[in-house]
C-alpha distance (Angstrom), angle and dihedral (degrees) to the residues before:
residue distance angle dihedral
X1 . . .
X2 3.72 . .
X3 3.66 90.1 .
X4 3.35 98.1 49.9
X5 3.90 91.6 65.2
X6 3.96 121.3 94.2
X7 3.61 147.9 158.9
X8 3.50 128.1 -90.6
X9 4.02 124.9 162.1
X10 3.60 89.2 1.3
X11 4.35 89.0 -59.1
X12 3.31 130.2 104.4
X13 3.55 113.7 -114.2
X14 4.28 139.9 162.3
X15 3.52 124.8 -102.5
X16 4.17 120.7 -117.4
X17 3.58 102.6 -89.0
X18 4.46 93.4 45.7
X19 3.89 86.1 48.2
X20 3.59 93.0 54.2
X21 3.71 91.8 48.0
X22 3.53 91.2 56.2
X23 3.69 102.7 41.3
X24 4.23 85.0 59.8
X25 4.11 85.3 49.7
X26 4.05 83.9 50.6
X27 3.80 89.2 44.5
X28 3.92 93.6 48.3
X29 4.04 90.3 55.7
X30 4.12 88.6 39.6
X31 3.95 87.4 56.6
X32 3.86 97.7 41.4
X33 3.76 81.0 52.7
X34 3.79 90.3 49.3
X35 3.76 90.8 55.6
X36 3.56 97.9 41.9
X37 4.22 97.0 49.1
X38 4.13 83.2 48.8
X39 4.01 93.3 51.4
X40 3.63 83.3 45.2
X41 3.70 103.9 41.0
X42 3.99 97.8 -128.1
X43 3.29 113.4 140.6
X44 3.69 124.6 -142.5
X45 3.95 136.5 160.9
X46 3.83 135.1 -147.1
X47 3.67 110.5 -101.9
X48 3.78 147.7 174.9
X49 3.83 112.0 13.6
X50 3.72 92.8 -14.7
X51 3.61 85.2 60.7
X52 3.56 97.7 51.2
X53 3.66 91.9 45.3
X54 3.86 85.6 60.7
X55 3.74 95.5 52.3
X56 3.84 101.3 33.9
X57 3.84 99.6 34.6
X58 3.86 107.2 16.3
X59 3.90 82.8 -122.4
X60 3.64 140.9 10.2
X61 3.75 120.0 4.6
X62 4.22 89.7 -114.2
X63 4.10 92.1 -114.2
X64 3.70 95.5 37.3
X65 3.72 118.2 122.7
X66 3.67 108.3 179.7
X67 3.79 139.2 51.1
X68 3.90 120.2 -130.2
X69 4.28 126.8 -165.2
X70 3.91 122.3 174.0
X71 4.36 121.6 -154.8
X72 3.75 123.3 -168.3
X73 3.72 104.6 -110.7
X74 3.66 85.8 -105.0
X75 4.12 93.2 53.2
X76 4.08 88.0 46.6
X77 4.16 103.8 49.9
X78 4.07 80.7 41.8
X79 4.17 80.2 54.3
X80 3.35 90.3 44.9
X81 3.87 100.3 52.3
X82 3.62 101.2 46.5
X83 3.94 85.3 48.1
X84 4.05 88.0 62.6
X85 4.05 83.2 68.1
X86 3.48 118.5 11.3
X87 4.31 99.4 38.4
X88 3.39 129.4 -179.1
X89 4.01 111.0 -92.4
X90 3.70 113.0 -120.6
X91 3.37 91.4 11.5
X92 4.39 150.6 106.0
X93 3.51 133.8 -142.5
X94 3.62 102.5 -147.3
X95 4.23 106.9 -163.6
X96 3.65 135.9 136.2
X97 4.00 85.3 -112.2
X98 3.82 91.8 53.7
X99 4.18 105.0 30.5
X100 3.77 114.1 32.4
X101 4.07 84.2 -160.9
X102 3.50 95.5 70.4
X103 3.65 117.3 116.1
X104 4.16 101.0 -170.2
X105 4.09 126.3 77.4
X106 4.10 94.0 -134.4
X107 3.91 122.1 54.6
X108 3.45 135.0 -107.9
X109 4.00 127.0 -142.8
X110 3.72 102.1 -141.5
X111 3.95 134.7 -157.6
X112 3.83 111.1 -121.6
X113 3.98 110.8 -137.3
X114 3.56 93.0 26.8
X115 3.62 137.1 98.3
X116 3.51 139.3 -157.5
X117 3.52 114.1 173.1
X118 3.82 128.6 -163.2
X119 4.08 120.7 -152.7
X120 3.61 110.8 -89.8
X121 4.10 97.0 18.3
X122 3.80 117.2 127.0
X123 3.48 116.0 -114.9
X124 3.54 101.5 -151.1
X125 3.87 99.0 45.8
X126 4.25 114.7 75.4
X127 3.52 136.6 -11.9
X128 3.92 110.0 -61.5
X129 4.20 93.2 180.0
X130 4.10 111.3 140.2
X131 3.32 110.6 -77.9
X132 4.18 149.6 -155.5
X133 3.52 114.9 -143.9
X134 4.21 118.4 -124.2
X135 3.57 109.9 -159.4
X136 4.14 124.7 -170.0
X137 3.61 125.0 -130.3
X138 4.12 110.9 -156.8
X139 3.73 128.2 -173.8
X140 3.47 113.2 -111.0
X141 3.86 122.4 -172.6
X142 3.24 120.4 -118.4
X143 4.17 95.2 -131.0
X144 3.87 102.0 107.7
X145 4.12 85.7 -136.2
X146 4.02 90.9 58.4
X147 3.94 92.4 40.2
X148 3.98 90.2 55.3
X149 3.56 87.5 47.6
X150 4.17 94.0 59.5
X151 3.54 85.7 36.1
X152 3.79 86.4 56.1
X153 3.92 91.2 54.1
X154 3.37 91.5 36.3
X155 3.88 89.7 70.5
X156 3.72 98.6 42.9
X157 3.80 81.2 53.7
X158 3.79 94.4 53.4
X159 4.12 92.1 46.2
X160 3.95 92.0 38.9
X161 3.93 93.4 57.2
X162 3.74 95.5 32.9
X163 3.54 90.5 71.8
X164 3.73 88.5 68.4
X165 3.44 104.6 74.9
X166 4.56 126.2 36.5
X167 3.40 108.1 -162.2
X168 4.12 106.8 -168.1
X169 3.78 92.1 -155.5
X170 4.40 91.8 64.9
X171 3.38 124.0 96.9
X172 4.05 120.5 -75.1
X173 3.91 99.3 -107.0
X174 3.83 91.8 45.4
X175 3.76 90.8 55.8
X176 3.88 95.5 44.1
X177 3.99 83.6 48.2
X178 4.07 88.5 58.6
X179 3.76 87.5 43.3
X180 3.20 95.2 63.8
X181 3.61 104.3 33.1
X182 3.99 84.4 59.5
X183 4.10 89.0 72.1
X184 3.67 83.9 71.0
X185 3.88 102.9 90.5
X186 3.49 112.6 -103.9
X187 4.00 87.7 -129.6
X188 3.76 90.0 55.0
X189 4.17 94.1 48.0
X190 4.21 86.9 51.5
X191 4.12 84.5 54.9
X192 3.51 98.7 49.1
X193 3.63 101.5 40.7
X194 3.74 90.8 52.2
X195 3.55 89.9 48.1
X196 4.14 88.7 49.8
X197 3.81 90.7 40.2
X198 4.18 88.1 55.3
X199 3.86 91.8 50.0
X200 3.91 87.5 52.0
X201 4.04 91.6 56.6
X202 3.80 86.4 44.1
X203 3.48 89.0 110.4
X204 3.73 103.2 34.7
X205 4.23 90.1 118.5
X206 3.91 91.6 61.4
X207 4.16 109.8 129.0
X208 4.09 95.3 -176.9
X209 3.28 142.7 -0.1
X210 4.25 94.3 58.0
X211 3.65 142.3 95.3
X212 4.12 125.1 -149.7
X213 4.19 113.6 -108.6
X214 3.84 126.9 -172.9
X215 3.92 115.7 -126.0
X216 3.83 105.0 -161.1
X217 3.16 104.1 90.9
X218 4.07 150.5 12.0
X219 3.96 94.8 -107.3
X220 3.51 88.0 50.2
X221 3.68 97.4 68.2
X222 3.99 89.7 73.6
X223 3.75 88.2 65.3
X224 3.99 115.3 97.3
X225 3.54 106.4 179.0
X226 4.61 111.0 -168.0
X227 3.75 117.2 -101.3
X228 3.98 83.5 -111.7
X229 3.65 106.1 55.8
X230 3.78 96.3 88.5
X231 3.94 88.3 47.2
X232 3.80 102.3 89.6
X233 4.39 127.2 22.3
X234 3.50 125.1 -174.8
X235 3.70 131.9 -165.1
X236 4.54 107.8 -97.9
X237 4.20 120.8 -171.9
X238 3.80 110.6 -113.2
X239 3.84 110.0 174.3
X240 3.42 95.5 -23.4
X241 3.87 96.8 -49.8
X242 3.63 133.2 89.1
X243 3.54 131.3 -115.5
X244 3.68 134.0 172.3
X245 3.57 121.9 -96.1
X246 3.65 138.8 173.4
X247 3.95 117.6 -91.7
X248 4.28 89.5 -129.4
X249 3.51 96.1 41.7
X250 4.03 92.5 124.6
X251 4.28 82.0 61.1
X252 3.78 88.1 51.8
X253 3.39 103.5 46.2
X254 4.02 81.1 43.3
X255 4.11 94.8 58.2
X256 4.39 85.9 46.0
X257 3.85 103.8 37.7
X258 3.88 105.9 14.4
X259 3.90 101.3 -152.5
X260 3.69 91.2 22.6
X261 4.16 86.0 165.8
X262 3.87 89.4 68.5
X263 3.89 117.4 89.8
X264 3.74 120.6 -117.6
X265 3.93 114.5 -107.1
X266 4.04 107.2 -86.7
X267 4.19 89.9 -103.4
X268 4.07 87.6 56.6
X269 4.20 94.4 53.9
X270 3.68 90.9 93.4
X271 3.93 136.1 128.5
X272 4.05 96.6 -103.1
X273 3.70 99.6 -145.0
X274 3.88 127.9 63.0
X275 3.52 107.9 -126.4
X276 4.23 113.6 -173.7
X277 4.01 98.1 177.2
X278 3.68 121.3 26.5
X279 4.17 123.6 -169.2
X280 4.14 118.3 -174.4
């Protein structure tokens, strides 16, 4: 699908018809999750732009290129458990637990005999199949002296893992960050991770008093998400399936995107990564 790849805005991007073709792959591995989290009982919920793709477009968001789920912390190490025995056929579990070359604090389920390939990855280092994105909701308290603290770990987390994965395409000082980070013994990065990782769930028991936080990434950290917004899911329409989705997803949506109901300006509807070899 080489051919079908061009540049738009500076970025490469896909043409109509290769997007299409690899939204379906993405919805394939988003339903074989589906059935697998409801033979399992782990409950999860469409989130981020998959979410608003669900309420705003019944499906994909037209120019979106990637599919995005969140679990509760308690919902993901459940995931993560059962996977050890009973995995998903076909597929990978891409985690910093599982693949010490992954770069990202959240997991991806990824496509085998696939490829989507971003500008500047290496080829020959990690599995690069098509992907849907798990993200982690943790309880943080509300106490601004025990949110600094997770925030705290949160950051050793996001320079720990970072190290992982060079990409040649990023930005000079984020490349001469993972350079250096890489003279800390890979051993010795595993340790302390785990050890920031643990301090993160240290409040994963709280009943009150708490609001959920996603991990993966600096921006995220401006996200508070209410104690009750992983009570209740209900079942949405997203290109003519159904997935589960949480009941206050429109408040969600509202704390990331504000008016998430209003279309991007035309220059902004663009695939977001910048894929140079795609395999479906």
């Amino acid at each position: 699908f080489e051919q079908s790849l061009r540049k738009r805005n500076n970025k490469v991007t896909m043409d109509n018809k290769l997007l299409k073709i690899l939204q379906n792959t993405e919805l394939d591995i988003l339903d074989a999750i589906h059935a697998y989290c409801k033979a399992h009982q782990i409950r999860y919920s469409l989130f981020y732009g998959t979410a608003i793709g669900a309420v705003r477009h019944q499906g994909f968001i037209p120019w979106d290129d990637d599919v995005d789920i969140v679990m509760t912390r308690e919902n993901y190490k459940k995931f993560c458990k059962i996977w050890e025995t009973t995995p998903m056929q076909g597929y990978f579990l891409q985690n910093t637990e599982r693949d010490l070359r992954s770069g990202i604090n959240h997991a991806k389920i990824r496509k085998d005999n696939t490829i989507l390939l971003s500008k500047g990855e290496n080829p020959h280092v990690g599995h690069h199949g098509v992907w849907v994105d798990i993200f982690i909701l943790d309880k943080v308290p509300k106490d601004p002296k025990q949110e600094r603290f997770i925030r705290k770990n949160a950051y050793k987390c996001f320079l720990l893992t970072r190290a992982n994965a060079y990409n040649t395409a990023q930005p000079f000082g984020k490349r001469l960050l993972k350079r250096a980070l890489k003279f800390i013994p890979q051993s010795v990065r595993k340790k302390r991770l785990e050890k920031a990782e643990a301090a993160i769930q240290r409040f994963a028991d709280m009943e009150q008093g708490y609001f959920w936080m996603s991990l993966s990434c600096p921006e995220e950290l401006g996200y508070h998400f209410p104690m009750s917004m992983t009570e209740c899911y209900r079942k949405t329409a997203f290109e003519g399936r159904e997935f589960y989705i949480f009941d206050q997803i429109e408040a969600a949506l509202q704390i990331v995107y504000g008016d998430f109901r209003k279309l991007p300006p035309a220059e902004e509807q663009i695939c977001k990564h910048m894929p140079v070899q795609v395999k479906l």
